[in-house]
Structure formats: structure tokens, C-alpha cells
N, C-alpha and C positions, 0 to 999 in steps of 0.2 A: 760544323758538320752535323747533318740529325744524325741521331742516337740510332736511326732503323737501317741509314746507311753504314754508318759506321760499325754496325753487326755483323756485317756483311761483308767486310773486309780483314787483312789482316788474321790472326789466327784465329779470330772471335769466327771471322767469314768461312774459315773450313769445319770448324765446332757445329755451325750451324750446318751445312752441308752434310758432316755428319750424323748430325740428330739426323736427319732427314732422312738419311740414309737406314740408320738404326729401325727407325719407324717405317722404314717400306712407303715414304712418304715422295713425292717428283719434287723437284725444286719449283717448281710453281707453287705446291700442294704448301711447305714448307714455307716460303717467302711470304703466300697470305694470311697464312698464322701468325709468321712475327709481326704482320702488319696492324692484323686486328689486336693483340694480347700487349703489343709495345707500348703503343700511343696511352693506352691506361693503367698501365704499369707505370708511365711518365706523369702521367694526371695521379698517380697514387703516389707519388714521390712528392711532388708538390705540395697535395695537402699534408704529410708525416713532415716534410723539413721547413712546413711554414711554424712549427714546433722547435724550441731548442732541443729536448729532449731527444725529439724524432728526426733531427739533423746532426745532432751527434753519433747518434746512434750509426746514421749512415755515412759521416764522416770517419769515421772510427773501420764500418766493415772495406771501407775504399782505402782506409791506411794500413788494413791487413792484408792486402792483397790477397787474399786467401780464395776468390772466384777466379782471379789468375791463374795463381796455380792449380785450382781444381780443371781449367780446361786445357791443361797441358798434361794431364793423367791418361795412359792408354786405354785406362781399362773406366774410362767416364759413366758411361752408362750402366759399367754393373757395379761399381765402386756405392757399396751403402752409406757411408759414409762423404761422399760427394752431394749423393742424393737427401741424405740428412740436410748438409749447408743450405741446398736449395731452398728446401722445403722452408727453412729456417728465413732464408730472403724474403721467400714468398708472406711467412708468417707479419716477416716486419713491412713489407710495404703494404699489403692488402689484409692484413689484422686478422681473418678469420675464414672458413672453407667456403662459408657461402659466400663471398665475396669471389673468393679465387674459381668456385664453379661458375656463377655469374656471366664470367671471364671465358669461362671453357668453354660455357654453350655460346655466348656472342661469337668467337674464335669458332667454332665449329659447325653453326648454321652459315657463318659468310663464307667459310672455306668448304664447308661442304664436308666433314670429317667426321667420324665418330667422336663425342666429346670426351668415352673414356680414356683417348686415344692424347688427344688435347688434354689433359688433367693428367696424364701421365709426364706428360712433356715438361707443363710449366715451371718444377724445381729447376730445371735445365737451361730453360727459356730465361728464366731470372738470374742465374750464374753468367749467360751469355751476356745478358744487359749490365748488370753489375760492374763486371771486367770492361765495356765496353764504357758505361759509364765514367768509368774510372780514368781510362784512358784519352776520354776527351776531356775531362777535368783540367789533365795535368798543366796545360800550359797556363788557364787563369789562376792554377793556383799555386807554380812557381812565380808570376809576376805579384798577387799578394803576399807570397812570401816575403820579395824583394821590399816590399810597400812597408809591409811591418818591419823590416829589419831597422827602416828610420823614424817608425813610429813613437810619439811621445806614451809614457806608457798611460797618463792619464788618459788618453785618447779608447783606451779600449778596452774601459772595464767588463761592459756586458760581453764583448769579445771571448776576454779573459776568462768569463764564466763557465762560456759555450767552449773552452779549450782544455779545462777540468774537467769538465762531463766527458769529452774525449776522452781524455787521460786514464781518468775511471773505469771508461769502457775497453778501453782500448787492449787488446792481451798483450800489446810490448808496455804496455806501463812502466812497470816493475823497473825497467832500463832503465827511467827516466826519472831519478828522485826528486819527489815533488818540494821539497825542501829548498831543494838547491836552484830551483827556477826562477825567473823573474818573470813578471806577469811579459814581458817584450817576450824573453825567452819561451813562454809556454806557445803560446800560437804561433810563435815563427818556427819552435821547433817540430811541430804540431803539420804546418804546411808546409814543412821542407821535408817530412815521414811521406806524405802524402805525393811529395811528386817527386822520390826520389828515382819513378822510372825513367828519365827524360833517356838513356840511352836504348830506350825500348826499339825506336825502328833500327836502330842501329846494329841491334843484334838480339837473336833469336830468343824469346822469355822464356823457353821452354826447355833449351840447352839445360 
């Protein structure tokens, strides 16, 4: 499913509806916004995770679920700390402000918006993608899970590599002593953090 539909549903889908709402913005007003700021947010993902570093890094923010739960908070928008994470997203896929203004004026000459309207938004806009992200990950990476569970472990040193920089990164680390790991065990335990929503449709993330 793309990333721009899959925004648009489920809780991500009333989050955005929300924003929109927040901003005195139509849902037309709102939906061409995700449309222009998505698609290169997704092009900005690609080049950061064609990097181990800059795939861990985003491996690691998708096994905190932490965009999850920042859009199940009532108070989203005035929460500064919510608004910090964003900013924080924003920071790691698009590196730097003039990139992410860049962004704001494309996004706000094709929708027709004020851009300081749009530069307000995208901490938010990238919480939504994140979450959303995250949530179409889960199925290919409960089935790698499954794949490494009977992996030879010589099969996956550079793997192995890229699942310590996780580790590293990661703020549940600490749970998981690194001592006691097997290189099989670190990236399976690594993708099994990562897609431990799978009973997500099944019931409410925000209960």
C-alpha cells in the first residue's frame, strides 16, 4: 500500500484530518500538502537508509514506537514535547532547515498556502509518516524475522553489524545484554521489537 494512502487511514487518517482541522485547513487544503511534502520525505528516506548508519538510525526510531504513541496524545499539537520528536524526525530525514524550507515552499506554491503555515506543520507531518511507516513495515519484517530465525549465522555478518548500531541506538537497549546475544539472536531479536504490533488492527493503539 503507498505510504500517502496509508496516512490517510486508520488512526494516522484522523491525526491527519486533525492537523487539518487545527490549521483552519479543508481536507482538500490538507491532503495536497501530504501529497507534495510525502513523496520527498520518502525520496529523503531512501537516500539516509541507503547508509547503515542512517538505516539504523531509522530502524531503531520505528522499534520505539515513540510517533505511535505521540499521535494517540490529546493534546498533539500543543504538547512541546511531541513537537520536539517531530522536529527531531524532521532533523534525521532531511539533515538541515533549508532543506525542510525547500519543502515548505514546494508544499505551499502547489497547495496554495502560506509556507509559514506549512513549516509549522511538517514536525507533525513527519510523526504521521513515521507511524505510518512503521506500520506498513510490519508484515515484511515479521516474515525476515521468521527467515533469520533459521539463518546460518555465518550468513549475516554485515547484518549482524547493522543490528548493533540498532542496539546502540536503540533506548530499550539496556533490556537486551549484549553479552548474552548471538549474532542469529541480535537481528532476530532486533525484527521481532520491531513488529511486535501485529495485533494492531485488532485493537485500538491508543487504549
Amino acid at each position: 500500500m503507498e505510504i500517502v494512502e496509508l496516512m490517510t487511514r486508520n488512526h494516522e487518517g484522523q491525526v491527519v484530518a486533525r492537523l487539518g482541522s487545527h490549521f483552519e485547513l479543508s481536507p482538500r487544503d490538507i491532503g495536497l500538502i501530504i501529497g507534495y511534502v510525502v513523496p520527498l520525505l520518502e525520496d529523503a528516506l531512501t537516500r539516509l537508509t541507503a547508509h547503515p548508519e542512517g538505516l539504523a538510525a531509522i530502524l531503531a526510531q520505528l522499534a520505539s514506537g515513540q510517533s505511535e504513541r505521540d499521535l494517540c496524545a490529546a493534546d498533539i499539537f500543543e504538547n512541546s514535547r511531541i513537537l520536539a520528536n517531530g522536529t527531531g524526525l524532521l532533523s534525521l530525514l532531511l539533515r538541515n532547515e533549508a532543506t525542510i524550507h525547500v519543502i515548505s515552499c514546494i508544499a505551499a506554491q502547489g497547495a496554495k498556502i502560506d509556507v509559514r503555515i506549512i513549516r509549522r506543520m511538517m514536525p507533525f507531518i513527519a510523526t504521521i509518516y513515521i507511524s505510518a511507516l512503521a506500520r506498513r513495515s510490519r508484515e515484511p519484517l515479521r516474515e525476515l524475522a521468521r527467515r533469520f530465525t533459521d539463518a546460518p549465522a555465518e550468513n549475516g555478518r554485515s547484518t549482524y553489524r547493522l543490528a548493533e548500531l540498532v542496539l546502540a541506538k536503540s533506548p530499550a537497549r539496556q533490556a537486551v545484554p549484549k553479552q548474552n546475544i548471538s549474532r542469529r539472536g541480535s537481528i532476530r531479536d532486533i525484527l521481532n521489537t520491531l513488529t511486535q504490533g501485529e495485533t494492531d488492527e485488532k485493537t485500538d493503539f491508543c487504549i
